[in-house]
DODO-441701 format. One line per field, with one value per atom (N, C-alpha, C): residue number from 1; residue in one letter; atom name; z, x negated, y. Coordinates in pm, 1 decimal. Each point is the difference from the previous one (the first is absolute). Example, Ala and Ser with C-alpha at 12.3 -4.5 7.8 and 13.67 -1.06 7.14 Angstrom:
REM DODO-441701
nr = (1,1,1,2,2,2);
rest = (A,A,A,S,S,S);
atom = (N,CA,C,N,CA,C);
zz = (780.0,0.0,0.0,-72.0,6.0,73.0);
xx = (-1319.0,89.0,-90.0,35.0,-82.0,77.0);
yy = (-569.0,119.0,120.0,105.0,119.0,109.0);
REM end
This chain:
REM DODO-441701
nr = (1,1,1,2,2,2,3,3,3,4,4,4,5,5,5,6,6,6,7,7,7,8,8,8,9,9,9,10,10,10,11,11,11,12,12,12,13,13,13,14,14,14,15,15,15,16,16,16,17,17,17,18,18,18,19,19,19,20,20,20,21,21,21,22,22,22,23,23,23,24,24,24,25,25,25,26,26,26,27,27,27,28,28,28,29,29,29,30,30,30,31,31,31,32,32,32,33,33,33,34,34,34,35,35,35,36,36,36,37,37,37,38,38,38,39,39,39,40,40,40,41,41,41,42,42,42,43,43,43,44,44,44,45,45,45,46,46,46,47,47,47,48,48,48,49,49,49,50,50,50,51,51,51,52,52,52,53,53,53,54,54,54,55,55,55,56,56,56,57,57,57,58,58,58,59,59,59,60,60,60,61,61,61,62,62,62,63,63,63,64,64,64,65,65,65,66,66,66,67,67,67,68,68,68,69,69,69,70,70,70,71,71,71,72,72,72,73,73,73,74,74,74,75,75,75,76,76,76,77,77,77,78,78,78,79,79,79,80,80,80,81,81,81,82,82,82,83,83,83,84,84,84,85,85,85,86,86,86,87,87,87,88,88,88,89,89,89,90,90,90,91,91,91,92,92,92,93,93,93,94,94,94,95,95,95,96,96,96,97,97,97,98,98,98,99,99,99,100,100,100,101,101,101,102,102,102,103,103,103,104,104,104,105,105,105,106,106,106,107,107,107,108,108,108,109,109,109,110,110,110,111,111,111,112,112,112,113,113,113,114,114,114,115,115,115,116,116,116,117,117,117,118,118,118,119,119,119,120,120,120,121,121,121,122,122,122,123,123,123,124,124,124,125,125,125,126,126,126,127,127,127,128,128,128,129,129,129,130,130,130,131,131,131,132,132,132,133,133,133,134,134,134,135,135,135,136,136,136,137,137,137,138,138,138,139,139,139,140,140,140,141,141,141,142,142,142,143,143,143,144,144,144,145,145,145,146,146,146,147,147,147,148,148,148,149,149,149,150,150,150,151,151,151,152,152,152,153,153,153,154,154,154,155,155,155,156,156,156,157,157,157,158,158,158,159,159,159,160,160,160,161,161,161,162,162,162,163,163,163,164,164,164,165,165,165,166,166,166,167,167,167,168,168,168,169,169,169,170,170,170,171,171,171,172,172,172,173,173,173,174,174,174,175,175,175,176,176,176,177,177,177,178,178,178,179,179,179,180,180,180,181,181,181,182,182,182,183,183,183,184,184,184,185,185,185,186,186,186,187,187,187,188,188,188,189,189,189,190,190,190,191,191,191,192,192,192,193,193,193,194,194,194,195,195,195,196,196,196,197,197,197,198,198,198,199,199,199,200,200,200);
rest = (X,X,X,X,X,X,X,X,X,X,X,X,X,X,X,X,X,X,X,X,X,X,X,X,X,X,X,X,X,X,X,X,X,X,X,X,X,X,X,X,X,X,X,X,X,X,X,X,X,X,X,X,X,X,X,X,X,X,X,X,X,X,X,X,X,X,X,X,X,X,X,X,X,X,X,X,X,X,X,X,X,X,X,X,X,X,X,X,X,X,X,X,X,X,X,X,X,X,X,X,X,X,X,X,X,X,X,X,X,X,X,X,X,X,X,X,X,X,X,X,X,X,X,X,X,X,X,X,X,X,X,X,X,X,X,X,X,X,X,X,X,X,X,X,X,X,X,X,X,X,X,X,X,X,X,X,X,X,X,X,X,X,X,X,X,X,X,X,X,X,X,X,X,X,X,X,X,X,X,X,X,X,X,X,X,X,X,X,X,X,X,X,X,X,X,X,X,X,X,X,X,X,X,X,X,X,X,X,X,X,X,X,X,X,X,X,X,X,X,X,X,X,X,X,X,X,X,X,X,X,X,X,X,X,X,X,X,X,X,X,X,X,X,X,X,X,X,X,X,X,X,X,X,X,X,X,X,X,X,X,X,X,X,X,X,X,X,X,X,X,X,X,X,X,X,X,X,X,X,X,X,X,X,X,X,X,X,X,X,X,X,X,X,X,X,X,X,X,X,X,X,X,X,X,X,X,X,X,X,X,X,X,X,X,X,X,X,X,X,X,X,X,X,X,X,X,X,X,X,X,X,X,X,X,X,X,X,X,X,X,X,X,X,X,X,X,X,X,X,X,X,X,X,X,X,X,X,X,X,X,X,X,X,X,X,X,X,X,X,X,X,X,X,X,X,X,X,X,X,X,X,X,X,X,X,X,X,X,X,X,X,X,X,X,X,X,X,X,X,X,X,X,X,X,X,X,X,X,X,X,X,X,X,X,X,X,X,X,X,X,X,X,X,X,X,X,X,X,X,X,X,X,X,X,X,X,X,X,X,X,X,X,X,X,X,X,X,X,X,X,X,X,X,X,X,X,X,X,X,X,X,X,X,X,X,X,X,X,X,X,X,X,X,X,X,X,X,X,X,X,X,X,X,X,X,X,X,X,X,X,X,X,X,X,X,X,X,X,X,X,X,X,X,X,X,X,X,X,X,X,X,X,X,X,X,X,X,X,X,X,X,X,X,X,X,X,X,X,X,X,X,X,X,X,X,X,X,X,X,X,X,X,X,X,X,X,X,X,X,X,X,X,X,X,X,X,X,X,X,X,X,X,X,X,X,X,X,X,X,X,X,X,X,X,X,X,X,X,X,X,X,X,X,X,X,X,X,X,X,X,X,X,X,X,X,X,X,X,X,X);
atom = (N,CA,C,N,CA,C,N,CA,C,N,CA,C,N,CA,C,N,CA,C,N,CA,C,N,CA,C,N,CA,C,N,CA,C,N,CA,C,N,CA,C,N,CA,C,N,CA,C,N,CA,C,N,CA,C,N,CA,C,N,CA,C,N,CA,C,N,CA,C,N,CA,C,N,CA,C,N,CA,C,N,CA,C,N,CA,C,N,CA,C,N,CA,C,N,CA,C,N,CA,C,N,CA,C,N,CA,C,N,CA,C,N,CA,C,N,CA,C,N,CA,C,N,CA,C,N,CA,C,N,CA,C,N,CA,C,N,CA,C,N,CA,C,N,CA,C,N,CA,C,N,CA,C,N,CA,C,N,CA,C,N,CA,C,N,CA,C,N,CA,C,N,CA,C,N,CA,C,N,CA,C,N,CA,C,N,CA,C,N,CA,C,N,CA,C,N,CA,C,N,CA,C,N,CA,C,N,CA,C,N,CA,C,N,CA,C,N,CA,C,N,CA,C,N,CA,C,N,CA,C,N,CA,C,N,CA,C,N,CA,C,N,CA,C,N,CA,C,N,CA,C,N,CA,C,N,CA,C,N,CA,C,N,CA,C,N,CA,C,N,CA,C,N,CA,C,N,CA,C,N,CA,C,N,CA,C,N,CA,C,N,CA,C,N,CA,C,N,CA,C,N,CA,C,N,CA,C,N,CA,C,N,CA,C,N,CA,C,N,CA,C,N,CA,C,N,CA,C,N,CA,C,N,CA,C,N,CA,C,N,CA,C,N,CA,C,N,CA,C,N,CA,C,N,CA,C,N,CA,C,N,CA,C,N,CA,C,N,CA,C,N,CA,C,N,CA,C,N,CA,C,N,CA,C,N,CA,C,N,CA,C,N,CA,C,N,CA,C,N,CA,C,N,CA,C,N,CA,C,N,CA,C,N,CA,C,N,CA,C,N,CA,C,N,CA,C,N,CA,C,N,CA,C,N,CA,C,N,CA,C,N,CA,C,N,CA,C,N,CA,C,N,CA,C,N,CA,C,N,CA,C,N,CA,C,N,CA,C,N,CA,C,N,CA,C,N,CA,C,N,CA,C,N,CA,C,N,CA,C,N,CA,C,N,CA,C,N,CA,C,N,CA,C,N,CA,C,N,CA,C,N,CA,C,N,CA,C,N,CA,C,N,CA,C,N,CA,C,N,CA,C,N,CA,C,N,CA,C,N,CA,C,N,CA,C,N,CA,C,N,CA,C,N,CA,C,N,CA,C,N,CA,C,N,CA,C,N,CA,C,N,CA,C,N,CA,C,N,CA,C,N,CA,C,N,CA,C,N,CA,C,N,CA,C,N,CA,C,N,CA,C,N,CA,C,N,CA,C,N,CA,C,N,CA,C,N,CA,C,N,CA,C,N,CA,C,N,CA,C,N,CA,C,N,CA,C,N,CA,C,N,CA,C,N,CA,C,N,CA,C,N,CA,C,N,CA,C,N,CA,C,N,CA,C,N,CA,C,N,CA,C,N,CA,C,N,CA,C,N,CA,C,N,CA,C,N,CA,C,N,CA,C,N,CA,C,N,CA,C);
zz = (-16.6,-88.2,-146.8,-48.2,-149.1,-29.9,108.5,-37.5,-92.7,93.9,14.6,-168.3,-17.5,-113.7,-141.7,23.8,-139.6,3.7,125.8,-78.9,17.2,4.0,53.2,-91.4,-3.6,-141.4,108.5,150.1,67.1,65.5,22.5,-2.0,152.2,-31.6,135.2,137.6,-55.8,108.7,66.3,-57.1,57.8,40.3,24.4,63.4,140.7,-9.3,83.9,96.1,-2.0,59.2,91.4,-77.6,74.4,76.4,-19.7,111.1,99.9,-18.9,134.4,100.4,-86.8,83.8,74.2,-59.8,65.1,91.5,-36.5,137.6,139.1,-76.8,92.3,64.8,-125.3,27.3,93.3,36.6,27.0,165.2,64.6,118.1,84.7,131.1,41.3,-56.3,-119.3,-65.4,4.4,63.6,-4.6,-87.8,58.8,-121.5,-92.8,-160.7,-109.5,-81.7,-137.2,-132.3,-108.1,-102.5,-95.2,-109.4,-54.5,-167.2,-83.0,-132.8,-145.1,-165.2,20.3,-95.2,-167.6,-60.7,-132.4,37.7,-52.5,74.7,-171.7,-59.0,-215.9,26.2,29.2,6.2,96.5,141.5,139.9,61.2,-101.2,83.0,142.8,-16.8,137.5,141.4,-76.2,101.1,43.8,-105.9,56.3,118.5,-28.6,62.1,172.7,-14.6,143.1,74.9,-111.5,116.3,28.4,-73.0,70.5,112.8,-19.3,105.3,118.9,46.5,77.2,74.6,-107.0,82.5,91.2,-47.1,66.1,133.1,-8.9,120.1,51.9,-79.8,39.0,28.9,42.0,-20.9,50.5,-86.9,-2.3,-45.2,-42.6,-90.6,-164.3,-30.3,-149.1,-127.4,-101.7,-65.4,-179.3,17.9,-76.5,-174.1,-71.6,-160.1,-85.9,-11.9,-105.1,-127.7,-82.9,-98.7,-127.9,-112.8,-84.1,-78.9,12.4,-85.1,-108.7,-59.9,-159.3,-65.0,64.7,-91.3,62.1,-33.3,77.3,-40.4,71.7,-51.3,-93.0,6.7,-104.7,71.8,-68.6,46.2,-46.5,44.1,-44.8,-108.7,-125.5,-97.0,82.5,23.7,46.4,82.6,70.9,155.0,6.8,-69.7,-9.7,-92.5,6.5,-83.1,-54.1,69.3,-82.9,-24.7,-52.4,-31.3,-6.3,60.7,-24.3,-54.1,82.8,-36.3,12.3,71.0,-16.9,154.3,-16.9,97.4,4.2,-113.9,24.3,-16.3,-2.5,9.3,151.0,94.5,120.3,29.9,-78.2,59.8,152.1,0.0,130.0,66.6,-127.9,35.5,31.8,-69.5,55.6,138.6,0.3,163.5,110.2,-39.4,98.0,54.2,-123.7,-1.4,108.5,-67.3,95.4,133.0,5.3,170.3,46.0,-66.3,66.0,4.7,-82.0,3.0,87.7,25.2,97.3,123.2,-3.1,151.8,96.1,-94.9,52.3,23.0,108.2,58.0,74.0,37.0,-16.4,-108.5,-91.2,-127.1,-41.0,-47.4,-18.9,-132.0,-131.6,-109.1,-13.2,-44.1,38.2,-132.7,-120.6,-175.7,-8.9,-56.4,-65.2,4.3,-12.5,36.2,145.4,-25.0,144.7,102.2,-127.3,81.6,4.0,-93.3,70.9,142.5,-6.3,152.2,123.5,-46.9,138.8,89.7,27.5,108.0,86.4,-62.1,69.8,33.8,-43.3,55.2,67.7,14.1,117.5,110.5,-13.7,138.1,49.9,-72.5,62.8,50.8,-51.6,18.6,127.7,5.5,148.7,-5.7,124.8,-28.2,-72.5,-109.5,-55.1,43.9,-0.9,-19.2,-76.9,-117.2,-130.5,-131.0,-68.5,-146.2,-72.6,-106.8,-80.6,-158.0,-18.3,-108.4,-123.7,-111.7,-97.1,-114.3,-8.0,-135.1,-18.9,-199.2,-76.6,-13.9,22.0,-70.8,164.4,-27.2,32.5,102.2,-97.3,121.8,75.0,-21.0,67.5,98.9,30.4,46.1,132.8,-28.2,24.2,105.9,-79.0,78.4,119.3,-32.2,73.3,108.9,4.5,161.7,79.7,-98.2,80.7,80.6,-53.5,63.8,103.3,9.2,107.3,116.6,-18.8,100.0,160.7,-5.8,129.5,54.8,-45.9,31.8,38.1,-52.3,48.6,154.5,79.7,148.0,-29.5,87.8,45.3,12.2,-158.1,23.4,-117.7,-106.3,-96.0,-73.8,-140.4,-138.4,-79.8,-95.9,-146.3,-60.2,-86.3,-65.1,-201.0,-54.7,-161.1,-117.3,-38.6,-87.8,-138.7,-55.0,-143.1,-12.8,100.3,-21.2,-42.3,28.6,-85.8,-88.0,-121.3,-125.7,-107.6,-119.1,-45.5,-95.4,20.1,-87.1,120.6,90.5,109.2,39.9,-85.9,71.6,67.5,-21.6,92.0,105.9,0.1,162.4,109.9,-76.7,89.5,17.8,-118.9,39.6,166.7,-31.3,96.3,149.6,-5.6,169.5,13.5,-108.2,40.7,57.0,-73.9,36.0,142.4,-7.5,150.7,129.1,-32.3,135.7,6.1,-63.9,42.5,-15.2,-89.1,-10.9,94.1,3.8,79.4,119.2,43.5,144.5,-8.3,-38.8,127.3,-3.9,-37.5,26.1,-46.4,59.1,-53.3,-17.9,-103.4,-39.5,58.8,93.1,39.9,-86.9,-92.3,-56.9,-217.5,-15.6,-180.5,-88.3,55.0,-107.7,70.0,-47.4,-141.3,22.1,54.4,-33.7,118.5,-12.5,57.9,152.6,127.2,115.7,39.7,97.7,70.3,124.5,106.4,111.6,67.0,63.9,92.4,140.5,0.4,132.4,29.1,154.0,40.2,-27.7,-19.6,8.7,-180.4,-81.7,-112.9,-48.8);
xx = (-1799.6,53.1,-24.0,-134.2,12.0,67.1,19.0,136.8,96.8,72.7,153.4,-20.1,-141.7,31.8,-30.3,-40.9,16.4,147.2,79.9,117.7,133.7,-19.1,144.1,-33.0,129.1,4.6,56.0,-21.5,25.2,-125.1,24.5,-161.3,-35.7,-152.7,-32.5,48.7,-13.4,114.3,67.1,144.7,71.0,-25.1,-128.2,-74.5,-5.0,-74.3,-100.6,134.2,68.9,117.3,54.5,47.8,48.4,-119.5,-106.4,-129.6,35.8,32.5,24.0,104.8,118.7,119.6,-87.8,-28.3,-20.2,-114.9,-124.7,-79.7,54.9,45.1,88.7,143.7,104.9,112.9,60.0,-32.3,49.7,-25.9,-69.4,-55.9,217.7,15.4,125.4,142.7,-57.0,120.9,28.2,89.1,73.6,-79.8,-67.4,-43.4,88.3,-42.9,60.9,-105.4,41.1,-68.1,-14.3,-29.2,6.8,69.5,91.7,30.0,-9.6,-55.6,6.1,91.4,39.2,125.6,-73.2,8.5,-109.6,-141.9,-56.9,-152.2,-32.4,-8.3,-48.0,-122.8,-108.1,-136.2,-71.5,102.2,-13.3,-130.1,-79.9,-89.6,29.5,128.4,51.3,2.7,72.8,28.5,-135.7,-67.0,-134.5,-86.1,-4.6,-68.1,88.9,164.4,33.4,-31.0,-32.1,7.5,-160.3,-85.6,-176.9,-30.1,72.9,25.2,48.8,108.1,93.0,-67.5,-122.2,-100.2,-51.9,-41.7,-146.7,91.5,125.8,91.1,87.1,90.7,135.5,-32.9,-114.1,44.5,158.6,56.5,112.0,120.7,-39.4,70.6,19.0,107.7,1.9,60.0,-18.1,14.6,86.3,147.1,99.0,-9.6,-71.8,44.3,79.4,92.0,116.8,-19.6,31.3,4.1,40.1,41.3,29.2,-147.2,-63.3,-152.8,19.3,96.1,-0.6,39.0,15.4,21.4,150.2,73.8,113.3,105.7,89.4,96.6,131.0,121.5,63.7,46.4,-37.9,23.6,91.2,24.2,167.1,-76.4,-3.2,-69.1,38.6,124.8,33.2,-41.0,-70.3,-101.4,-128.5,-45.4,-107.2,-72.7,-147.2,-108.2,-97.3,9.4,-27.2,97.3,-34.5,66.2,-19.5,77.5,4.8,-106.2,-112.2,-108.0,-143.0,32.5,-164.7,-15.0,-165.1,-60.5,-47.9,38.4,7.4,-119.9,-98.3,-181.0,-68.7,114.9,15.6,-155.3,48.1,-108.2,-16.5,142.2,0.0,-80.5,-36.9,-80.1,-153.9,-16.3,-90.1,-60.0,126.9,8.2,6.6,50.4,-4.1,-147.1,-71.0,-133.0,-88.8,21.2,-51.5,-8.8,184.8,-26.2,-58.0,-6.2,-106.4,-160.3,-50.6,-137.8,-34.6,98.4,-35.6,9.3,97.5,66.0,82.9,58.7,120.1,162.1,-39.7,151.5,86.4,16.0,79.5,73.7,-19.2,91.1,85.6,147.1,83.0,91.2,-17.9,64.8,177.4,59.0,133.3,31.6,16.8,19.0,129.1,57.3,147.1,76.4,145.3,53.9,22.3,11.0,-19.6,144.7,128.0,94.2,40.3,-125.3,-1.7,-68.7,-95.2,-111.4,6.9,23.0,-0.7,71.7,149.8,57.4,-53.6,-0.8,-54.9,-170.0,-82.2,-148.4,19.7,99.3,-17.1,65.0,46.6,74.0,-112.7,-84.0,-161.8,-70.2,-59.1,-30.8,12.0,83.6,79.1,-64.7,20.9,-58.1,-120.5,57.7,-116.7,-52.7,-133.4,-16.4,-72.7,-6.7,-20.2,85.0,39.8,80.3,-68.6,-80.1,-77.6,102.3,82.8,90.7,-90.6,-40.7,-110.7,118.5,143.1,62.0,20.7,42.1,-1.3,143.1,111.5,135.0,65.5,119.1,101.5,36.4,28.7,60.4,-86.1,-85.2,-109.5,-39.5,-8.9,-77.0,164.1,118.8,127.9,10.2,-10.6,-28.9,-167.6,-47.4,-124.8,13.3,42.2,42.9,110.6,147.2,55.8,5.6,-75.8,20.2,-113.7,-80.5,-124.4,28.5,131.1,39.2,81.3,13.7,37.5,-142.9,-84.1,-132.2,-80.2,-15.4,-62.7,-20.0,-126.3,-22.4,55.4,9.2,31.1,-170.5,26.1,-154.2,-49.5,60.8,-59.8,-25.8,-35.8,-20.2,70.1,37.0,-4.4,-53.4,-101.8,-34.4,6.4,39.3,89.0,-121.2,-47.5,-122.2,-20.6,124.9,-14.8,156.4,66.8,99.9,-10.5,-155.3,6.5,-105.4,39.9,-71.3,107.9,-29.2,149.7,33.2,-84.8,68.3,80.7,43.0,61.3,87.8,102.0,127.6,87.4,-20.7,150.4,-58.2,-167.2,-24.5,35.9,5.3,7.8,124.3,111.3,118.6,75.9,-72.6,9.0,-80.3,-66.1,-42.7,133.3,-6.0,64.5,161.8,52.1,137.7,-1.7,-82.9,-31.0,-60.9,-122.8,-76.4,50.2,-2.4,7.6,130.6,160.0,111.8,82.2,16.7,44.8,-75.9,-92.1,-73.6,-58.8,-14.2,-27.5,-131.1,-66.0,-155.1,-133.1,-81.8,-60.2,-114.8,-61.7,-191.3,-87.3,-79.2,-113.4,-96.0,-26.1,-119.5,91.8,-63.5,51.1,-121.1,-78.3,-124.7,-101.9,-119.4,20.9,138.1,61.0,121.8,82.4,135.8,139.4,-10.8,-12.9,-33.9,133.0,103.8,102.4,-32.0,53.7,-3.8,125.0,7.8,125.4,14.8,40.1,23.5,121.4,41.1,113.0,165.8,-88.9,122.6,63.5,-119.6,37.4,145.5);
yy = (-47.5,103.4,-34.6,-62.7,-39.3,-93.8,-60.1,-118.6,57.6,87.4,83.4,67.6,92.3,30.4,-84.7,-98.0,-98.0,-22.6,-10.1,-58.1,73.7,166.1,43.3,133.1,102.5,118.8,109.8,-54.7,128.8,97.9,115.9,84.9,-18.2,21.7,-7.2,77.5,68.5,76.6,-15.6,-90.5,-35.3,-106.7,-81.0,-117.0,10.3,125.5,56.3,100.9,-6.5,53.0,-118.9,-118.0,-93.6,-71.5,45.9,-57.4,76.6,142.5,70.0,-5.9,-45.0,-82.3,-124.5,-67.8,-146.4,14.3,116.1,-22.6,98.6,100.1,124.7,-31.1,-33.3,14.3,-123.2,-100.7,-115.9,2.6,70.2,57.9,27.4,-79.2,-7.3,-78.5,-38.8,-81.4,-131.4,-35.6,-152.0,-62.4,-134.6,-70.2,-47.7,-17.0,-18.9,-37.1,-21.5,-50.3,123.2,-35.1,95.3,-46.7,38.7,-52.0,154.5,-72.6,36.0,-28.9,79.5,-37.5,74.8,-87.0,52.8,-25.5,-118.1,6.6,2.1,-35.9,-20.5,-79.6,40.8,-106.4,2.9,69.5,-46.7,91.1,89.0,74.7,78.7,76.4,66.1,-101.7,-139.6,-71.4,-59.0,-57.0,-58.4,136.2,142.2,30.4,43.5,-7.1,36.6,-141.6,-125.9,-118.2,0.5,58.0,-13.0,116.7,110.6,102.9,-89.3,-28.3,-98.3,-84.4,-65.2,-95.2,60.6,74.8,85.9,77.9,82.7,77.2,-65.7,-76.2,-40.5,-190.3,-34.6,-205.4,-6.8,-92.3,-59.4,26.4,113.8,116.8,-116.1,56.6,-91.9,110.3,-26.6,95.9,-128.8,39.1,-23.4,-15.2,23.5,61.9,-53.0,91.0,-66.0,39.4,-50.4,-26.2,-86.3,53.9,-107.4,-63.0,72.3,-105.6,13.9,71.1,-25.6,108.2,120.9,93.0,53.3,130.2,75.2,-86.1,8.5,-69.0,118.3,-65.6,96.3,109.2,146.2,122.7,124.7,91.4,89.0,104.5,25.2,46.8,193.3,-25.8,163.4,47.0,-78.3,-1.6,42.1,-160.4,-31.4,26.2,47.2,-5.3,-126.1,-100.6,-143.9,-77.2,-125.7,-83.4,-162.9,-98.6,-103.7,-81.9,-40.9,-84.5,122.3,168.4,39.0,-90.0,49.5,-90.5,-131.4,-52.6,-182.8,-43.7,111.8,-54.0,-41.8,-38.2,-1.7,-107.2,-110.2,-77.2,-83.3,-106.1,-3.9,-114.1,-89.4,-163.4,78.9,129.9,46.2,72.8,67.5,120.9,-142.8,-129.1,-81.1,-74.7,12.5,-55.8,102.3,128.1,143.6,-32.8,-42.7,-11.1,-77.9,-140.1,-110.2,53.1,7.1,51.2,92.2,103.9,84.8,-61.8,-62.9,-12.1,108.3,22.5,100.1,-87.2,-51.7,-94.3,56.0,103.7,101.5,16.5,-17.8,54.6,-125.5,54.8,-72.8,14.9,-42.5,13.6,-31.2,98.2,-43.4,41.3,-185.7,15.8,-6.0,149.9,2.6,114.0,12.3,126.3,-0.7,128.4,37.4,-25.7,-22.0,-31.2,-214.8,-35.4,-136.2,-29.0,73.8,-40.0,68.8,124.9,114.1,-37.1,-48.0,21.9,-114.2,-135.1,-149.3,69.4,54.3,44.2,85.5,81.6,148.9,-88.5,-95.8,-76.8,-51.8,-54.4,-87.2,118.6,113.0,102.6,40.5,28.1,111.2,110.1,70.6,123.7,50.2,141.3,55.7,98.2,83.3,75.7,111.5,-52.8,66.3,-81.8,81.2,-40.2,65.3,-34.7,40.4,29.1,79.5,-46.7,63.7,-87.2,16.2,-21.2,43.1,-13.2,126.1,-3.4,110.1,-19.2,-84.7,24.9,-6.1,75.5,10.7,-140.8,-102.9,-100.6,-52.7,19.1,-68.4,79.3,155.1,37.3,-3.0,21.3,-33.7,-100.1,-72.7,-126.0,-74.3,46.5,-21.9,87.8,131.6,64.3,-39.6,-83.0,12.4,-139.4,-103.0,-121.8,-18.1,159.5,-27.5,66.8,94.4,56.0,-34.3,-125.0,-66.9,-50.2,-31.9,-87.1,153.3,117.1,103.3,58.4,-29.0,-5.8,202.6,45.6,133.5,18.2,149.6,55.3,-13.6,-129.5,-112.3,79.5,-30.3,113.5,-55.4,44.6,2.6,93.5,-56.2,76.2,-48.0,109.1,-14.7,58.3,-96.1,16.0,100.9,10.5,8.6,43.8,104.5,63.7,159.0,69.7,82.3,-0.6,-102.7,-5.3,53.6,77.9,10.7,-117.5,-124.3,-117.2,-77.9,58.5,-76.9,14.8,140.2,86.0,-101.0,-125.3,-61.3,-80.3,9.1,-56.2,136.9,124.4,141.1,9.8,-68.7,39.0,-90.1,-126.6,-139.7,29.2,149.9,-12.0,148.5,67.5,109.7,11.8,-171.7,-28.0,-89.7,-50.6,-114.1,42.8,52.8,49.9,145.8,117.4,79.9,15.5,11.9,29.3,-72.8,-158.3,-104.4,34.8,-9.3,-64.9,142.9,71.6,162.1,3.4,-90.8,48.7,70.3,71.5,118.9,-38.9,-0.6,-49.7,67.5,-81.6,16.3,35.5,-37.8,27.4,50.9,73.7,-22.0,-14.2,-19.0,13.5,-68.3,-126.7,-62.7,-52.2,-39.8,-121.7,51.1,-40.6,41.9,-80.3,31.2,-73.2,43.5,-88.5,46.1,-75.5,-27.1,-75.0,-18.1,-96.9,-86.4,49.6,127.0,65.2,-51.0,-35.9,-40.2,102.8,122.3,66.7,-7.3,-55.0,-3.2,-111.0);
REM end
C-alpha cells in the first residue's frame, strides 16, 4: 500500500474498493487478466499486480499508458489539457517494478489507440478494466475496445468520472455503458463499478 501511494492522485478509497473486487469479486469468473487504461506513475497498477501475487498467481495486470503526459483533448469537454501528467516517470515506475519484483506488471508506452487493440489480442480474456482517465476519448475508448475480451461477470470500474474536472469522462460512460449498452452501476461511490452480465 505505501507503494501505491507514493505514486498515484487517486484516494484511498477507491484503492481499497478495488481490493474488494479482486479478493471478493473474482470468486466464479472465467479466468482473465486485468488492464488499466491511465496508470500516470503506476501506483494503482503496481498495487493490483502485488495483490494478484499474493490471490490471483498468474493473473497479469496490463497498464496503458502514454508515459508522458495526456494527450490532445476537446477544450468543450474536457477539464485538462494536452501534456498534464507528464511527471509520469516511466524509466522510473520500470525500475519500481524490478526492485520489487512485481512480474506481473506490464507497461503498455503510448496512445491508447496505437497499442490497445494488438495487447487486448495477447491479453484475452479480462476481468477487470481499471479505466483511470479524465477525458472523454480516452475514457471512450478504453471501454469500448475491452468490451469483447470482458469474461461475463467482469468489471469496469471508471475512476475519476465524478470529479467535476472530468465532465467528458461522465459524458463517455453515460453515452457508452449506460445509453448504448443498457447497463446499470453496481456500485456509484468511491468510483463508478458496472459489470458484464450476459444479458447486458
Amino acid at each position: 500500500m505505501q507503494l501505491a501511494r507514493k505514486r498515484t492522485v487517486v484516494a484511498e478509497q477507491n484503492r481499497m474498493n478495488l481490493y474488494l473486487i479482486l479478493r471478493f469479486g473474482f470468486d466464479g469468473l472465467a479466468p482473465g487478466h486485468i488492464v488499466e487504461f491511465g496508470s500516470y506513475r503506476g501506483g494503482n497498477a503496481l498495487f493490483m499486480a502485488a495483490v494478484c501475487q499474493e490471490l490471483h498467481p498468474g493473473m497479469n495486470v496490463y497498464a496503458f499508458d502514454t508515459f508522458d503526459g495526456m494527450p490532445a483533448t476537446d477544450p468543450q469537454r474536457d477539464g485538462h489539457r494536452a501534456g498534464d501528467f507528464k511527471d509520469a516517470g516511466y524509466e522510473e515506475l520500470l525500475e519500481v517494478i524490478e526492485k520489487e519484483k512485481i512480474d506481473n506488471l506490464h507497461l503498455i508506452r503510448g496512445l491508447f489507440q496505437d497499442t490497445a487493440e494488438e495487447t487486448m489480442k495477447n491479453v484475452g480474456s479480462v476481468r477487470l478494466n481499471h479505466v483511470d482517465c479524465d477525458i472523454y476519448s480516452a475514457v471512450k475508448y478504453s471501454y469500448d475496445v475491452s468490451r469483447k475480451y470482458m469474461v461475463d461477470g467482469g468489471y469496469w470500474v471508471f475512476d475519476d468520472c465524478l470529479y467535476s474536472g472530468c465532465l467528458g469522462a461522465m459524458e463517455a460512460v453515460e453515452e457508452t455503458t449506460i445509453q448504448r449498452d443498457g447497463r446499470f452501476a453496481e456500485q456509484v461511490f468511491p468510483h463508478l463499478v458496472y459489470r458484464n452480465w450476459p444479458s447486458s
